[in-house]
C-alpha positions as CSV (number, residue, x, y, z in Angstrom):
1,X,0.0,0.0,0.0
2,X,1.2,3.7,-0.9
3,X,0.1,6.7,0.9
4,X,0.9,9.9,-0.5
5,X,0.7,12.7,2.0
6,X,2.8,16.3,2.1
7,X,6.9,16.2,2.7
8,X,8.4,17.0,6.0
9,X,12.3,18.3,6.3
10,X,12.8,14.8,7.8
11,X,11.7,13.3,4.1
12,X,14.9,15.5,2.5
13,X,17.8,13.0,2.5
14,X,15.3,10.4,1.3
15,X,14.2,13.1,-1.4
16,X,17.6,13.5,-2.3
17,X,18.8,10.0,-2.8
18,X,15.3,9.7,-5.2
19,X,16.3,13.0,-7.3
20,X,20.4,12.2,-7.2
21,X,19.5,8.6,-8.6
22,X,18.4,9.9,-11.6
23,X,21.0,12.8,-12.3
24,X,22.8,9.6,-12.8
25,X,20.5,9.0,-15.9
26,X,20.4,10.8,-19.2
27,X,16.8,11.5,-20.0
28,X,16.0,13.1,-16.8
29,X,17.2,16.1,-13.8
30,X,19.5,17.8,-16.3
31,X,21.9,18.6,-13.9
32,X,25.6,17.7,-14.3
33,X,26.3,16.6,-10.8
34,X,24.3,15.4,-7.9
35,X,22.7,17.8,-5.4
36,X,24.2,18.0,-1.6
37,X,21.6,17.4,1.5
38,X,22.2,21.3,2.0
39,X,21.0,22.3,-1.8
40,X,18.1,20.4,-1.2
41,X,17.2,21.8,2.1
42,X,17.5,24.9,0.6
43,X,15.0,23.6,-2.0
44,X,12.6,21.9,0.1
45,X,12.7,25.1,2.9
46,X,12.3,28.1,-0.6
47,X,9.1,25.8,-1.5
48,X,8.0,25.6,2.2
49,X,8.4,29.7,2.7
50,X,6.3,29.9,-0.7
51,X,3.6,27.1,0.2
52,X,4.5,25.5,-3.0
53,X,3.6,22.0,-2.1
54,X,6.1,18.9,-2.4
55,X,4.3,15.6,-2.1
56,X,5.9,12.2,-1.1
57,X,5.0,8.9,-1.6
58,X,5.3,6.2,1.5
59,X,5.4,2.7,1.5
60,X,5.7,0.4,4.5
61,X,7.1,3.3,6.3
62,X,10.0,4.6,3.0
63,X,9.5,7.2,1.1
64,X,9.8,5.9,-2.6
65,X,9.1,8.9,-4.6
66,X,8.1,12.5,-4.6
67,X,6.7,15.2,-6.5
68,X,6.6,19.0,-6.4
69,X,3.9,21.8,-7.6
70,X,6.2,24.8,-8.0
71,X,5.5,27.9,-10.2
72,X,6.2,28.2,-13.8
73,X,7.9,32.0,-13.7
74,X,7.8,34.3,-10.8
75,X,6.0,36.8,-12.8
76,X,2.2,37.8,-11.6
77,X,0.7,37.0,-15.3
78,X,2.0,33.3,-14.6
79,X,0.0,33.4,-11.1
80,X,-2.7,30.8,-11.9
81,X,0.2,28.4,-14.2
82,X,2.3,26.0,-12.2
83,X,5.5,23.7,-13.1
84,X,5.3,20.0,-11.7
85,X,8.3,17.7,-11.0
86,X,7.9,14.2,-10.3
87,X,10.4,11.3,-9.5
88,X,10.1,7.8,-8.0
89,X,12.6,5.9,-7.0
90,X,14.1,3.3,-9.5
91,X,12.8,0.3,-7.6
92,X,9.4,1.3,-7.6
93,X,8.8,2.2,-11.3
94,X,5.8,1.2,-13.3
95,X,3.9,0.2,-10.0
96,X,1.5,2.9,-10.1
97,X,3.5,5.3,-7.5
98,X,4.3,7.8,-10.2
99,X,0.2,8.6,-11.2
100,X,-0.5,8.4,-7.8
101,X,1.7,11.5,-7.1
102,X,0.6,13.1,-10.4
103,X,-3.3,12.5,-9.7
104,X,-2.7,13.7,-6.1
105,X,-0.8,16.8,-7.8
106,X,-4.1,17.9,-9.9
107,X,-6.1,17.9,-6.9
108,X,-3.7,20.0,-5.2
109,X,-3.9,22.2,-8.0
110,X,-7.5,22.4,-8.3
111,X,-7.2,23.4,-4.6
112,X,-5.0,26.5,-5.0
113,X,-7.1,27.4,-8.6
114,X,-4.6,27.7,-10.9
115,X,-5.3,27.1,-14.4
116,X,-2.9,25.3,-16.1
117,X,0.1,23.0,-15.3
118,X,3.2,22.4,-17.5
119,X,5.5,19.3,-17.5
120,X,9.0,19.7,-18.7
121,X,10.6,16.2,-19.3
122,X,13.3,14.7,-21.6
123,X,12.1,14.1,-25.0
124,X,13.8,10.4,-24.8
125,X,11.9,9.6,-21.5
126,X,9.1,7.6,-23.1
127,X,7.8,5.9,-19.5
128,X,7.1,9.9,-18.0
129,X,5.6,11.3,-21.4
130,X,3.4,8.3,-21.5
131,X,2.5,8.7,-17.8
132,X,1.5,12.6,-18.2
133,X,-0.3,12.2,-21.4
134,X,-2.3,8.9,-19.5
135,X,-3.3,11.3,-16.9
136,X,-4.5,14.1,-19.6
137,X,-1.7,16.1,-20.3
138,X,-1.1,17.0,-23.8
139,X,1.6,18.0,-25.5
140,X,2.5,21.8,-26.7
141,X,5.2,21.6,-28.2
142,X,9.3,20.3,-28.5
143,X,12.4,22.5,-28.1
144,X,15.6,21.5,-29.9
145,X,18.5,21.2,-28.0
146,X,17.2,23.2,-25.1
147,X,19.1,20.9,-22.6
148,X,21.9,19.3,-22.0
149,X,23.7,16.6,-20.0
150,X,26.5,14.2,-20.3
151,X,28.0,17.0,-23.0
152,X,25.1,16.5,-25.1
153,X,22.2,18.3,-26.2
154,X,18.8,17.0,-25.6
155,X,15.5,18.0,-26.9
156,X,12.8,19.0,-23.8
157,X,9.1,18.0,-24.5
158,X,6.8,21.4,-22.6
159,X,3.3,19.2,-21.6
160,X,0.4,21.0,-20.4
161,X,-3.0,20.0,-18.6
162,X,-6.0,23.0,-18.0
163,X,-7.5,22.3,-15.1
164,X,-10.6,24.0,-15.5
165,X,-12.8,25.7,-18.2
166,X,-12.6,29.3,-17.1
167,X,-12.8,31.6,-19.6
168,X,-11.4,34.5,-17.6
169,X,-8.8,34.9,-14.7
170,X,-11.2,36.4,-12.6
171,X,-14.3,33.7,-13.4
């Protein structure tokens, strides 16, 4: 059984191992080395201050993934549009965990009424486009070359899901 319920600072180095796993692998976290436990406390503490949510996903007391609802720009036109970030731990893939957190991250969404939700994610990462696109997210476009890792350049797939029908900010 998985729970998902919100991330404590005592989830963090569990968080960590999760995200630093797959800066090990090319089609995901383009980062070119793997964060410390005091970059992602920073992280988790800058989300906490700005009640952007990070959501975790427990099973039999471990936390084998997590996901994150953060903004898309800082900018006050992008108020109601939101950037999500999921990861489960390399174990646990294709048992569900990852839709749980993504399902669980549209209802947080609803919650806070923003309007639309992007998904950033590697053009070469079949398994997390296929997961997005299961759950409703469709596809807006493809940017050449916008990444890069492992001293090559890698094509970034923008996915988004509207939440809701408004047909105005304000409705």
């Amino acid at each position: 059984m998985v729970t998902i319920r919100a991330a404590r600072r005592g989830d963090v180095p569990a968080i960590l191992v999760i995200y630093n796993a797959t800066v090990k692998e090319p089609a995901a976290a383009y980062e070119d080395s793997p964060n410390t436990l005091p970059q992602r406390e920073e992280w988790f503490d800058y989300y906490q201050q700005r009640n952007f949510p990070i959501l975790v996903a427990e099973r039999a007391g471990l936390v084998v993934g997590w996901a994150s609802l953060g903004p898309h720009q800082e900018r006050s036109g992008f108020r109601f549009t939101g950037s999500v970030a999921l990861y489960v731990d390399t174990m646990y893939r294709r048992q569900g965990i990852g839709g749980l957190l993504l399902e669980a991250l549209l209802e947080t969404a609803r919650e806070r009424r923003l309007h639309c939700l992007l998904a950033v994610i590697d053009s070469k990462n079949e398994p997390s486009l296929q997961l997005h696109q299961r759950l409703g997210f469709r596809t807006a476009g493809t940017f050449r070359e916008a990444g890069c890792k492992f001293g090559q350049w890698r094509d970034v797939v923008y996915l988004q899901y509207l939440l809701d029908d408004r047909s105005s900010p304000g409705d």
